[in-house]
C-alpha positions as CSV (number, residue, x, y, z in Angstrom):
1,X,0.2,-31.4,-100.8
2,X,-3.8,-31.9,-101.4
3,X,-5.9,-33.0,-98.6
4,X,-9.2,-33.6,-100.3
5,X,-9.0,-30.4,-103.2
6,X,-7.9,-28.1,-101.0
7,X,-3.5,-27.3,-101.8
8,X,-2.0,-26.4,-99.0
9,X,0.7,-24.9,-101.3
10,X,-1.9,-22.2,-102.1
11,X,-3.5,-21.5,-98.9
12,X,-3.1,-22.5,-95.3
13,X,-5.5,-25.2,-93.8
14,X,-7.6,-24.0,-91.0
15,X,-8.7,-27.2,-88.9
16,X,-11.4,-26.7,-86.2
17,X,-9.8,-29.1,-83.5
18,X,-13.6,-30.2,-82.1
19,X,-12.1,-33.2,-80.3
20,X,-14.1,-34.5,-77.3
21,X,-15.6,-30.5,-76.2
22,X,-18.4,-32.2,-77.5
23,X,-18.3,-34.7,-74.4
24,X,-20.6,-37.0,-75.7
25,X,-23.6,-35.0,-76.7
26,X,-24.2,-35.6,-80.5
27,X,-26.6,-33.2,-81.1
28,X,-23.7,-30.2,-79.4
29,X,-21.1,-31.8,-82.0
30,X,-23.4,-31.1,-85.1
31,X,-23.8,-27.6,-84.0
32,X,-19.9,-27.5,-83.4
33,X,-19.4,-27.9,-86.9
34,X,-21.5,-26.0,-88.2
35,X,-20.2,-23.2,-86.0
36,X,-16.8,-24.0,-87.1
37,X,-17.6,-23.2,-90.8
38,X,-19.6,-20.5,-90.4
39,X,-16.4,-18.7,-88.6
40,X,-14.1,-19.8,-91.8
41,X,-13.0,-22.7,-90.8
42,X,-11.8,-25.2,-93.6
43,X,-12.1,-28.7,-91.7
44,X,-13.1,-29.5,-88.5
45,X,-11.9,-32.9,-87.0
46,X,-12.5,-35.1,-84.4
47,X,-11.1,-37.8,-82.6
48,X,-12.1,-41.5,-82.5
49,X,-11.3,-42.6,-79.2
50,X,-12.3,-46.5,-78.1
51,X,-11.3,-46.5,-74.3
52,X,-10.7,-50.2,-74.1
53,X,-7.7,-49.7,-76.6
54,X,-6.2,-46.6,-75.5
55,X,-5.7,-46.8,-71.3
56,X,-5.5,-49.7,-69.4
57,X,-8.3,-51.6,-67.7
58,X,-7.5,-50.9,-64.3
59,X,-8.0,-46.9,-64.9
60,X,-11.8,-47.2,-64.6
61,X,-12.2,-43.5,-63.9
62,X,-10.4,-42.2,-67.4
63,X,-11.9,-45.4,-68.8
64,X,-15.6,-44.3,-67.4
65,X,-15.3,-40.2,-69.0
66,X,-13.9,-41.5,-72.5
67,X,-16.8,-44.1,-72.5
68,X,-18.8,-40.8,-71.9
69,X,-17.3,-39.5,-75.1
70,X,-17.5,-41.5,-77.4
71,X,-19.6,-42.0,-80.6
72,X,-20.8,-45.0,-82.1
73,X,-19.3,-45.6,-85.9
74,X,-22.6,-44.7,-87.1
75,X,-22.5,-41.3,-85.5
76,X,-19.0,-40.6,-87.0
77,X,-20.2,-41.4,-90.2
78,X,-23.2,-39.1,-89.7
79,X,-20.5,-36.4,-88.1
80,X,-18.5,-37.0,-91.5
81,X,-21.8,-36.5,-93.9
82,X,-22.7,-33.2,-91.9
83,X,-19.3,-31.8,-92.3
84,X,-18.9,-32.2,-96.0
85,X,-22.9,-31.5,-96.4
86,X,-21.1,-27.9,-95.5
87,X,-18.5,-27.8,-97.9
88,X,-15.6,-28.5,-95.0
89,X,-13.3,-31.2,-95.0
90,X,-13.9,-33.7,-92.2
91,X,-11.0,-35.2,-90.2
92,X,-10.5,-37.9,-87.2
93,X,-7.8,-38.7,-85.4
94,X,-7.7,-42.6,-84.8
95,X,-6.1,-44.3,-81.6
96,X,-5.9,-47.8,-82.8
97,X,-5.6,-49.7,-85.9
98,X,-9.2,-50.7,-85.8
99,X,-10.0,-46.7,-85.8
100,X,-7.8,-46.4,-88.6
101,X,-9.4,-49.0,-90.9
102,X,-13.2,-47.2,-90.3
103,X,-12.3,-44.2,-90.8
104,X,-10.0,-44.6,-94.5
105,X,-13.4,-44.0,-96.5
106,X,-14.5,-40.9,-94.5
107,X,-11.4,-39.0,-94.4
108,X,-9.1,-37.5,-97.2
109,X,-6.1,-37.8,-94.7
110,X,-5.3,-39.4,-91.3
111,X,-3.9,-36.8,-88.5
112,X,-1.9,-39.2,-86.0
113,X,-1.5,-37.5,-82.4
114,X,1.1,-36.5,-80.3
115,X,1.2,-39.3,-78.0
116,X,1.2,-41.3,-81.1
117,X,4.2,-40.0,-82.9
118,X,6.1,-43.1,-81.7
119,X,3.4,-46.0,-81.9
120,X,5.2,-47.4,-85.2
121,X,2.3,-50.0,-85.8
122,X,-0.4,-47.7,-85.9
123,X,1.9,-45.5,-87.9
124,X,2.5,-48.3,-90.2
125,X,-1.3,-48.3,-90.4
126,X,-2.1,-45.2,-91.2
127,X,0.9,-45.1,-94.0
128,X,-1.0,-48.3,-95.8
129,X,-4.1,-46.1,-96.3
130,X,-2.5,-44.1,-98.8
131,X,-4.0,-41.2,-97.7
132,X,-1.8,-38.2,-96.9
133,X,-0.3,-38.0,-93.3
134,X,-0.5,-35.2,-90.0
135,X,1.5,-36.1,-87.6
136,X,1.9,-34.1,-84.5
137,X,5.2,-33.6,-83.1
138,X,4.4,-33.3,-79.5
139,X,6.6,-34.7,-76.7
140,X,9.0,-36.4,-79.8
141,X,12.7,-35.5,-80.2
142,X,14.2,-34.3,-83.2
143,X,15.5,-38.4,-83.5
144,X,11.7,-39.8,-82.7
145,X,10.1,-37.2,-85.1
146,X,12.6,-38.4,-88.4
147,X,11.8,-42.1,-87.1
148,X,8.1,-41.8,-87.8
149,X,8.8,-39.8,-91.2
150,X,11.6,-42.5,-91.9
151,X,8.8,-45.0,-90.9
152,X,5.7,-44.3,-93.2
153,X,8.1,-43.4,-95.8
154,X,9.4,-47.0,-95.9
155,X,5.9,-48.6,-96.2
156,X,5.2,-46.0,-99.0
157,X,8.4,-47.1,-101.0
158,X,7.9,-50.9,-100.1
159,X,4.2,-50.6,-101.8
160,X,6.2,-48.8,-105.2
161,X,3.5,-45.7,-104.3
162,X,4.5,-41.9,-104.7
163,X,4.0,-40.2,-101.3
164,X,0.4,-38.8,-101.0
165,X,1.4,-35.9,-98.8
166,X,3.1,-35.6,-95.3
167,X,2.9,-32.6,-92.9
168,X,4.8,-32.4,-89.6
169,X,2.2,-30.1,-87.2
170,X,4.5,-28.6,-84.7
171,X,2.8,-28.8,-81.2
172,X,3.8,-28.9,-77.2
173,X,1.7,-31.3,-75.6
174,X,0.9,-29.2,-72.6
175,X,-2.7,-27.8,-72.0
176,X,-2.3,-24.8,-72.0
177,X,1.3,-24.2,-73.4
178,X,3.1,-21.5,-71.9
179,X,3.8,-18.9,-74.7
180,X,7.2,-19.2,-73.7
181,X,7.7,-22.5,-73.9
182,X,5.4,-22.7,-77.5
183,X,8.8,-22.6,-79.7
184,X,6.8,-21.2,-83.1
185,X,11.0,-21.2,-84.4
186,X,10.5,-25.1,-84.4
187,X,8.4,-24.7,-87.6
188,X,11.1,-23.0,-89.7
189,X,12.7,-26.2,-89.0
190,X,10.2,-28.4,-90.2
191,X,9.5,-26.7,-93.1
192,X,13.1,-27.1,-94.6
193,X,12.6,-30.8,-94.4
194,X,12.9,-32.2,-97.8
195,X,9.4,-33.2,-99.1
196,X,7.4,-32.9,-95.7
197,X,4.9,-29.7,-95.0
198,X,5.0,-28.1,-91.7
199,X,1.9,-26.9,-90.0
200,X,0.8,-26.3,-86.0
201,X,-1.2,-28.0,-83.5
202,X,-1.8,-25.1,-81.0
203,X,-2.4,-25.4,-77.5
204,X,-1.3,-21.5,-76.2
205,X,-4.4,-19.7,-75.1
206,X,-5.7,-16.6,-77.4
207,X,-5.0,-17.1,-81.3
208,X,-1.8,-15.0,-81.6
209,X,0.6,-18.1,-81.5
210,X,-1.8,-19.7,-84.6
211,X,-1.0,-16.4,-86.5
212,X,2.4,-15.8,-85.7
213,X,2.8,-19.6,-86.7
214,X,1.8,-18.8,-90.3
215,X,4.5,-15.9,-90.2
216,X,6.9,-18.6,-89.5
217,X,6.0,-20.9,-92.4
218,X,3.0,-23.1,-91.1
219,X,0.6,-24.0,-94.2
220,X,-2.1,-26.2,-91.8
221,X,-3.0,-24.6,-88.3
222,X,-4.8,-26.5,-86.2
223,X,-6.9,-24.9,-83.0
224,X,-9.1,-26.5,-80.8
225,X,-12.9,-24.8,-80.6
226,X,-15.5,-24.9,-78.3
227,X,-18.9,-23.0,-77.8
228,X,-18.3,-22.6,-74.3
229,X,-15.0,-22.4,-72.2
230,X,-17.0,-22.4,-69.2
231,X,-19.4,-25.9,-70.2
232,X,-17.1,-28.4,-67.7
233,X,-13.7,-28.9,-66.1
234,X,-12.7,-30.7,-69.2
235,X,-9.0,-29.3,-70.2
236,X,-9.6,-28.6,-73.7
237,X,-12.4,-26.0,-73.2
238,X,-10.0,-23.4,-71.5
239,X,-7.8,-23.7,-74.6
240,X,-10.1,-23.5,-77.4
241,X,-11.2,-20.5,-79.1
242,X,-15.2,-19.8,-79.0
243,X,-16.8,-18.7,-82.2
244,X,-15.7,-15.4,-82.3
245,X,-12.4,-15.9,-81.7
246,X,-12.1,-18.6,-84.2
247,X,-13.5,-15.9,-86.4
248,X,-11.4,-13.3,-85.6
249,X,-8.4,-16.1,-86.0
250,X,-9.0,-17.0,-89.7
251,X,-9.6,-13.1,-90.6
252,X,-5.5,-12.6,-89.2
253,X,-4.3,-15.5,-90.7
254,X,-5.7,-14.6,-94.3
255,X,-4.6,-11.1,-93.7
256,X,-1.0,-12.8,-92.6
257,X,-1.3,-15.1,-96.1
258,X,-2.0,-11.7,-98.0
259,X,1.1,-10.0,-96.8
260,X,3.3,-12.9,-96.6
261,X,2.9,-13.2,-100.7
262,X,4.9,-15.6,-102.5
263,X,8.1,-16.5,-101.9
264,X,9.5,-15.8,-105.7
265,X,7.7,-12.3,-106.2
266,X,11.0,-9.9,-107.2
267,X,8.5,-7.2,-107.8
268,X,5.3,-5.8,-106.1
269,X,2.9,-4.5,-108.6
270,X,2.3,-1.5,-106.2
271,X,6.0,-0.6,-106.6
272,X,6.3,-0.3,-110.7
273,X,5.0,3.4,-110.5
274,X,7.3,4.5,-108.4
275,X,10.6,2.7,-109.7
276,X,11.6,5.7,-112.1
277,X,11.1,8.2,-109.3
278,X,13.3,6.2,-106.8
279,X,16.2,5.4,-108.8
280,X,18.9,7.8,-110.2
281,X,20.5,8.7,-113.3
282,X,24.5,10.4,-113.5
283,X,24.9,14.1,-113.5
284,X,27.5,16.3,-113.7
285,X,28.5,17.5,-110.0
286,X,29.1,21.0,-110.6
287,X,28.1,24.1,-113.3
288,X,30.3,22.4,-116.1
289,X,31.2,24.8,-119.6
290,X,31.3,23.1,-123.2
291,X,33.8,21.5,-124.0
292,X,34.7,20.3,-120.6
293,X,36.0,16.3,-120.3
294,X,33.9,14.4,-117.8
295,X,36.0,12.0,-115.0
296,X,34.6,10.0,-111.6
297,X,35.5,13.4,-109.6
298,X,32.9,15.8,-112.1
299,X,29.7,12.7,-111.5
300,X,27.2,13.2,-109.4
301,X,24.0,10.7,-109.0
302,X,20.0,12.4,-108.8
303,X,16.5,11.1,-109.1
304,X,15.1,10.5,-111.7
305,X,16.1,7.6,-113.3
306,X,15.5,7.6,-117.4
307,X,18.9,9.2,-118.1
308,X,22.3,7.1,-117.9
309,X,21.9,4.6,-115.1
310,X,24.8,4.2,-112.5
311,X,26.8,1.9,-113.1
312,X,27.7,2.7,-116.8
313,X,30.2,5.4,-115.9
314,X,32.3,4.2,-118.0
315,X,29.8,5.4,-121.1
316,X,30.7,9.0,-119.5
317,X,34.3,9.3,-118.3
318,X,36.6,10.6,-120.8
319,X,33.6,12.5,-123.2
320,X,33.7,15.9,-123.8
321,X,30.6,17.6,-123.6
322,X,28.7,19.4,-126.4
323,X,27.7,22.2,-124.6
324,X,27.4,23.6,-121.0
325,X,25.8,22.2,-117.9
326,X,24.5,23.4,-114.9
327,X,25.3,21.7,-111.1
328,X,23.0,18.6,-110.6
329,X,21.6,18.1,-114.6
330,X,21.3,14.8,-115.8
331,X,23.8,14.1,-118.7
332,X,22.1,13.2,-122.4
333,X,24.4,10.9,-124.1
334,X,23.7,13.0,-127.0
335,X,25.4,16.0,-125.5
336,X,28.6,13.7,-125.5
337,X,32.1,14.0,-127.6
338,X,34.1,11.2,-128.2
């Protein structure tokens, strides 16, 4: 799966969850992403949130703090230019159709939220784009997760297209997660879906559930980030990683990638020297004289290998040897008789 050029396949996807820490203040989200990337990041996202279509009218206070939030389309845009102006990959979550329809030129894929994961239309929407598709899992069952896979994977076959990509981010929708209750095993799961790529949406505080998630098979990790955990009582701040620890995050998670390898390498390179000094080769068991006929009982096994490997007994039992050998000596198959 390719979001933008970057294969997942090949390396995981580090997304700088930005959100709404930015609360607003335009000039504090520019210097978020450029923040972001210079701690390693590989995208930073953010989320298009028009209050009017997401809570209901009568909630004037929620209404009144997204209203503080949000950016005009012209800002997004501007947010989108900065990003890639970086060389990161720029992302948005959408909570309506509407949102969806903007942002299909600025992003190379639509993340769909948690509380989403069931809102088949705007599903539906996101699917038409074409674009490759993160959906988080929180708050979903097993049944309501395969319903939204089963979903966009309907509208992709109805329009005769190839699937452009689909990842399945596991994530609790609790802020913060308890690190009991953040179920990393879900991801081995998701991962042996046919055709879907598994990832994680991480709301534990520290970084050490983001890591251990890449241990489990997660190829996109996504962590919220702010500069300051202390800037307001806005959830998502306590959560976040700062900077350094957003740093300090991508450094284990490419040291994770590096030791994890690839799944279909038989042989480290680091190993090849010492194979022959590992393995054994037959030798006689005890000071043998010439002539004497070798059976199972007179074998023995020592490093090195390079004689007669194990296993080929049979190329031994029954000869007579040419001349004597001591305890432990490694039998030459030209000392044998037949």
């Amino acid at each position: 799966m390719k979001i933008a050029n970057f294969d997942v396949s090949r390396r995981v996807l580090i997304i700088a969850e930005i959100g709404n820490n930015h609360e607003g203040d335009f000039a504090l989200a520019l210097n978020m992403i450029d923040r972001a990337v210079e701690a390693g990041a590989d995208a930073v996202k953010f989320q298009m949130i028009r209050p009017e279509q997401l809570v209901r009218r009568s909630d004037g206070e929620r209404l009144a703090r997204l209203r503080s939030f949000a950016f005009s389309q012209e800002q997004f845009a501007c947010l989108a230019q900065h990003t890639l102006s970086r060389g990161a990959i720029f992302l948005c979550t959408p909570f309506d159709i509407g949102a969806v329809e903007f942002l299909a030129p600025l992003v190379p894929a639509i993340k769909i939220a948690s509380g989403d994961n069931t809102h088949l239309p705007l599903l539906a929407a996101a699917a038409r784009t074409g674009k490759p598709l993160l959906i988080s899992t929180g708050t979903a069952s097993h049944d309501e997760v395969w319903l939204a896979v089963s979903h966009v994977r309907e509208i992709w076959n109805g329009r005769g297209e190839a699937s452009p990509g689909l990842a399945l981010l596991h994530c609790v929708s609790s802020y913060p997660t308890p690190p009991e209750q953040a179920g990393l095993a879900t991801i081995r799961r998701l991962a042996a879906l046919p055709d879907v790529v598994a990832g994680y949406s991480d709301h534990t505080l520290g970084i050490e559930a983001a890591v251990l998630a890449v241990a489990a098979g997660a190829r996109i990790i996504e962590k919220h980030v702010t500069l300051d955990k202390s800037q307001s009582d806005f959830r998502d701040h306590q959560l976040s990683a700062d900077p350094a620890e957003m740093a300090e995050m991508v450094r284990r998670i490419r040291a994770c990638e590096a030791m994890l390898g690839a799944e279909d390498q038989e042989l480290q390179a680091c190993e090849e020297a010492n194979i022959a000094a590992l393995r054994r080769s037959v030798a006689v068991a005890a000071d043998l004289p010439s002539g004497s006929i070798l059976s199972l009982e007179s074998l023995s096994w020592v490093r090195p290998a390079g004689g007669i490997a194990p296993g080929s007994e049979h190329l031994v039992i029954g000869k007579r040897l040419r001349r004597a050998y001591t305890a432990g000596e490694q039998i030459d198959p030209a000392d044998l008789i037949s």
